[in-house]
C-alpha beads as a LAMMPS data file, in Angstrom:
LAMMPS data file: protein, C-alpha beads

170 atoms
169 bonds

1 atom types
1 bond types

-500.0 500.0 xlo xhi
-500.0 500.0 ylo yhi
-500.0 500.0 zlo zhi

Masses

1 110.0

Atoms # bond

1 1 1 194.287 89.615 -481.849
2 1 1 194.764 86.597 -479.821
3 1 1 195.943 84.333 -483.156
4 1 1 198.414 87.034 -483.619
5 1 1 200.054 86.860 -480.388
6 1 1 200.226 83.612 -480.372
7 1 1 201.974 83.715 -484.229
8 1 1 204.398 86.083 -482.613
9 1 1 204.822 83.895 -479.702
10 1 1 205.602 80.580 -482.027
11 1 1 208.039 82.829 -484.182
12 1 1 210.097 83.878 -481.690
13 1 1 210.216 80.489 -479.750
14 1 1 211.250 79.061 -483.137
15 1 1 214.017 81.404 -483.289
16 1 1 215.749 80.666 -480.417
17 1 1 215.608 77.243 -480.718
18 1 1 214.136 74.402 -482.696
19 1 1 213.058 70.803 -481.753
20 1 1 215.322 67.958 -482.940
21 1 1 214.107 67.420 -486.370
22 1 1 215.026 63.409 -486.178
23 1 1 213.173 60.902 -484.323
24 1 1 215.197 60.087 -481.194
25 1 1 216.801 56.275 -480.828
26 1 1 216.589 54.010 -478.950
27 1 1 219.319 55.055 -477.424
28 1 1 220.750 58.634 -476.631
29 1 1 224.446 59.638 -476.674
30 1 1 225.078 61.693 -473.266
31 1 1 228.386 62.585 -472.255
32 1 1 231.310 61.719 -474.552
33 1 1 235.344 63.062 -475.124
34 1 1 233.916 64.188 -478.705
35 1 1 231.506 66.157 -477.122
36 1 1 234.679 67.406 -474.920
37 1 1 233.199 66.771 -471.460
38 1 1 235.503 67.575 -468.739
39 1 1 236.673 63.932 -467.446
40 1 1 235.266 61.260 -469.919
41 1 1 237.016 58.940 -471.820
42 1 1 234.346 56.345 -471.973
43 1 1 230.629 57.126 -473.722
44 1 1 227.705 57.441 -471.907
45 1 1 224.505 56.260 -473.500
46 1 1 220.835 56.481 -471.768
47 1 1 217.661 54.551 -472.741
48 1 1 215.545 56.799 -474.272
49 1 1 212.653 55.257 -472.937
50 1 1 213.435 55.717 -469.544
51 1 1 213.698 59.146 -469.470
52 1 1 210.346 60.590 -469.514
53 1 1 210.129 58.852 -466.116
54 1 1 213.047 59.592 -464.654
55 1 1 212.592 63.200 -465.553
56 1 1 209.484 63.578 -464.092
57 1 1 208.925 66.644 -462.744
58 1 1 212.431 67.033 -461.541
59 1 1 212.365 70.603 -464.221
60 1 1 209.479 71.739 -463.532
61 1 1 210.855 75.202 -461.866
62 1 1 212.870 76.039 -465.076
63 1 1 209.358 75.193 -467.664
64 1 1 207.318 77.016 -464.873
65 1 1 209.616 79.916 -464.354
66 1 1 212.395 80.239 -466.881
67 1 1 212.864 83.050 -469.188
68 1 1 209.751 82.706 -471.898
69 1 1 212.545 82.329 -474.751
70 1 1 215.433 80.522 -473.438
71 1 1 216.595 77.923 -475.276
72 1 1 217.385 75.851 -472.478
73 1 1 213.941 76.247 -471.138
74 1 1 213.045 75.127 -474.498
75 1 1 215.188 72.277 -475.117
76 1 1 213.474 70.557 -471.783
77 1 1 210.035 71.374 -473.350
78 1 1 210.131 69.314 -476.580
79 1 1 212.526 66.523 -474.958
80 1 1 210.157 64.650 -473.330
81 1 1 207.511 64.333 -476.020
82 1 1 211.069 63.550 -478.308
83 1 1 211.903 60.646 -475.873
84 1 1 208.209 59.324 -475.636
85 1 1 208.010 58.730 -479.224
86 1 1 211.775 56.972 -479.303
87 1 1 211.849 54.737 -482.484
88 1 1 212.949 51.592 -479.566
89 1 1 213.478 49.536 -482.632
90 1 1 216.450 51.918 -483.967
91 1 1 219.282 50.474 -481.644
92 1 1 221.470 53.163 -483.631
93 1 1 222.659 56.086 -481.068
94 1 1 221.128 59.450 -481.297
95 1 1 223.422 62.699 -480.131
96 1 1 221.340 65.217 -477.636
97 1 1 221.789 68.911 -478.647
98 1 1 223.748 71.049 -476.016
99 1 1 220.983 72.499 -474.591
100 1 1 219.494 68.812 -473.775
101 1 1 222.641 68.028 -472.671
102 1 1 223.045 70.364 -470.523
103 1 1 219.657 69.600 -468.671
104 1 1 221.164 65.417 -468.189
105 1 1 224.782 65.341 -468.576
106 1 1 225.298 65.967 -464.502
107 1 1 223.117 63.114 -464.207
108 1 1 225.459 60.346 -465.692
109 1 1 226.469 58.423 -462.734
110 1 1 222.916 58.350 -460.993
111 1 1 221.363 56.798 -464.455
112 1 1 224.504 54.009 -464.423
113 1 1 223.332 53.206 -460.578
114 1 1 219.651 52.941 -462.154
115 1 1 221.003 50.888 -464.805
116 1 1 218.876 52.910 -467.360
117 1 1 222.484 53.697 -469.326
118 1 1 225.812 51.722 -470.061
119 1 1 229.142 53.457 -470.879
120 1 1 231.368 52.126 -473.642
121 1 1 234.840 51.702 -472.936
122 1 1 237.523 52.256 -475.945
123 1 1 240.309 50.115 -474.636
124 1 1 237.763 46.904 -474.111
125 1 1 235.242 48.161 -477.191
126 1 1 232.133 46.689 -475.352
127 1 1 229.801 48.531 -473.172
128 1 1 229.383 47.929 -469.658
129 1 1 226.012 48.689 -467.284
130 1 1 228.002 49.813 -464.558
131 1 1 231.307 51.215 -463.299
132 1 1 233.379 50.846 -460.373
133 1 1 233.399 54.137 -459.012
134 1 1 236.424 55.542 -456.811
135 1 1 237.281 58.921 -454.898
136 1 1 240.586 59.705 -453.932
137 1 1 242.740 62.531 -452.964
138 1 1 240.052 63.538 -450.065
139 1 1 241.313 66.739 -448.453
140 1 1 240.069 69.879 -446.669
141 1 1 241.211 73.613 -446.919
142 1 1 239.232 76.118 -445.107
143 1 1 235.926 76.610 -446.402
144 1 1 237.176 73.793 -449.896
145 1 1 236.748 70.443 -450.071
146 1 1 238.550 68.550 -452.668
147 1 1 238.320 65.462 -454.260
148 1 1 239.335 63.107 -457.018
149 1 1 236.743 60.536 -458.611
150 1 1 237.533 58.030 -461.171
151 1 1 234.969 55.527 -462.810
152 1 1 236.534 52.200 -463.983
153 1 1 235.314 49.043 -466.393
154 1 1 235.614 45.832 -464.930
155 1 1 238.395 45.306 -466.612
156 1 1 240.513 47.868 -464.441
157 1 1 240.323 50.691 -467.673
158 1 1 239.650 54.236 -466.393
159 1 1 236.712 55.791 -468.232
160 1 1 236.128 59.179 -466.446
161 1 1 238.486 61.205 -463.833
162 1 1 237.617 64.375 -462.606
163 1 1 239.016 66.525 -460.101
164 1 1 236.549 68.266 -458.030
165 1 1 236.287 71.220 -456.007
166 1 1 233.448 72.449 -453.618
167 1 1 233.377 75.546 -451.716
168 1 1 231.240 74.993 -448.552
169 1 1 229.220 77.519 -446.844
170 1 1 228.715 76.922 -443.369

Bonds

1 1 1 2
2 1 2 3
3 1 3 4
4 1 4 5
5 1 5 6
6 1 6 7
7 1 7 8
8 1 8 9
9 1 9 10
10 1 10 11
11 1 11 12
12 1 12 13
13 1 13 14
14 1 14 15
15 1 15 16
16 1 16 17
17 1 17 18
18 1 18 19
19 1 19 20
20 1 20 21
21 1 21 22
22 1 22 23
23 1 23 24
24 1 24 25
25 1 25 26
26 1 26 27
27 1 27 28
28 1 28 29
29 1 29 30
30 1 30 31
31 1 31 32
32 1 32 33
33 1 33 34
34 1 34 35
35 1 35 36
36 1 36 37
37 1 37 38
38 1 38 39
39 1 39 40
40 1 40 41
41 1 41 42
42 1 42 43
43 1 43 44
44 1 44 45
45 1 45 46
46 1 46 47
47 1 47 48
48 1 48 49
49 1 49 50
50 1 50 51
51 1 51 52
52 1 52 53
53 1 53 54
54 1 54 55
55 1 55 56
56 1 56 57
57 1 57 58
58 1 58 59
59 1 59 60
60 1 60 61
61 1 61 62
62 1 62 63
63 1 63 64
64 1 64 65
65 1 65 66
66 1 66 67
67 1 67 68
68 1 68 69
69 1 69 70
70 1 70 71
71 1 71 72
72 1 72 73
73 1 73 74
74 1 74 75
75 1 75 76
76 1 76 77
77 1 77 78
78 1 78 79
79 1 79 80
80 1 80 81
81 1 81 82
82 1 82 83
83 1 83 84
84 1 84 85
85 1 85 86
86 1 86 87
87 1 87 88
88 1 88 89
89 1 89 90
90 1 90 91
91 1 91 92
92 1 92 93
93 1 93 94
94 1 94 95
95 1 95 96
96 1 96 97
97 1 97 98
98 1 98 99
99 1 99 100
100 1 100 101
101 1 101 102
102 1 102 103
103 1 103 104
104 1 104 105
105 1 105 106
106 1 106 107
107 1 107 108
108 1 108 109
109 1 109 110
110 1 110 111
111 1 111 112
112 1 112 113
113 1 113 114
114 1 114 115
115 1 115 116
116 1 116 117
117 1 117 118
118 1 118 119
119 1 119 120
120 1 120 121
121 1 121 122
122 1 122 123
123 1 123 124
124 1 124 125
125 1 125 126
126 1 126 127
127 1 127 128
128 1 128 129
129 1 129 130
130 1 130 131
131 1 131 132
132 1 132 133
133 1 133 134
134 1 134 135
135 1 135 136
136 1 136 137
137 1 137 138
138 1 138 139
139 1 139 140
140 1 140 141
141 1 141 142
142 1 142 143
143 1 143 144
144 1 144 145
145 1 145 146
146 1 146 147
147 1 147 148
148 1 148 149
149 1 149 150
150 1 150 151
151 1 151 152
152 1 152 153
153 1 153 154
154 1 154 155
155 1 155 156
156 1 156 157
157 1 157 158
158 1 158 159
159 1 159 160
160 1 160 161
161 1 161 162
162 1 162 163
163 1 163 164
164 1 164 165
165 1 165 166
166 1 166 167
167 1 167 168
168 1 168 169
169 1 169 170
C-alpha cells in the first residue's frame, strides 16, 4: 500500500508542477522588462553557483509547511539541486520559471551588494557588478510611507525605478 501512496503522491506533485527539464547555466536570468517586472529596464543575472548558499535555509518554513502541492513550494524544492549541478562552463543565460522567480526576484539588489549578480544595461550594452542606488521623493502620510528608488550604471543610465509604498503599523 505504501508504493501506492507514494505513486499517487509523485503523480500529483508532477501535475502541478515539473522540474526545469534543462540543465541550469552558469548563469540565471532574474528580473528583466521581458519578463515585465515592475521597474526594470536593465537585466538582472545571478551566479548560479552561488545560490545554493545564499539560499540556505532562508525557505525552509514554506518546504516545511507549505501546502503539500503548491507549485511554489515545489519550484523551491528542485531549485537547489537545479543550481548545484549548474553546467559553470555554459556562460549562456538560463530563464527561471515564475514560480522560481517568484521565490528570488525581491532579492535583486541584496545579490548586486554580494556581488553574486551583474545587471546589463541596454543603453551601454555591457554588464555592470553593481549599481548606484538612489531614493528620492521621501515623504510621510499618516500611517504611509513613500518613496522613490532608482538604480543607475556608472555611466549615469537608469536601469530600475520604482515607486514604493509601505503602510506602517505602529
Amino acid at each position: 500500500m505504501f508504493g501506492l501512496t507514494k505513486k499517487i503522491d509523485e503523480f500529483r506533485r508532477k501535475r502541478v508542477y515539473s522540474s526545469p527539464q534543462s540543465r541550469c547555466s552558469k548563469w540565471v536570468r532574474l528580473c528583466a522588462p521581458e519578463f515585465k517586472d515592475k521597474g526594470f529596464i536593465g537585466t538582472v543575472e545571478v551566479q548560479a553557483s552561488l545560490l545554493p548558499e545564499w539560499i540556505g535555509s532562508r525557505f525552509d518554513h514554506i518546504i516545511n509547511d507549505g501546502p503539500p502541492y503548491s507549485p511554489y513550494q515545489l519550484a523551491l524544492e528542485f531549485m537547489i539541486p537545479w543550481f548545484i549541478n549548474a553546467n559553470l562552463k555554459d556562460e549562456s543565460v538560463t530563464n527561471l520559471d515564475e514560480f522560481q522567480r517568484r521565490h528570488l526576484s525581491d532579492y535583486a539588489l541584496d545579490f548586486l551588494i554580494k556581488k553574486i549578480a551583474r545587471i546589463y544595461c541596454p543603453d551601454c550594452k555591457k554588464y555592470y557588478s553593481s549599481v548606484n542606488e538612489k531614493n528620492s521623493n521621501k515623504r510621510e502620510n499618516g500611517p504611509w510611507k513613500y518613496w522613490t528608488s532608482e538604480w543607475h550604471c556608472s555611466e549615469g543610465h537608469l536601469l530600475y525605478k520604482f515607486n514604493h509604498e509601505l503602510h506602517v503599523c505602529r
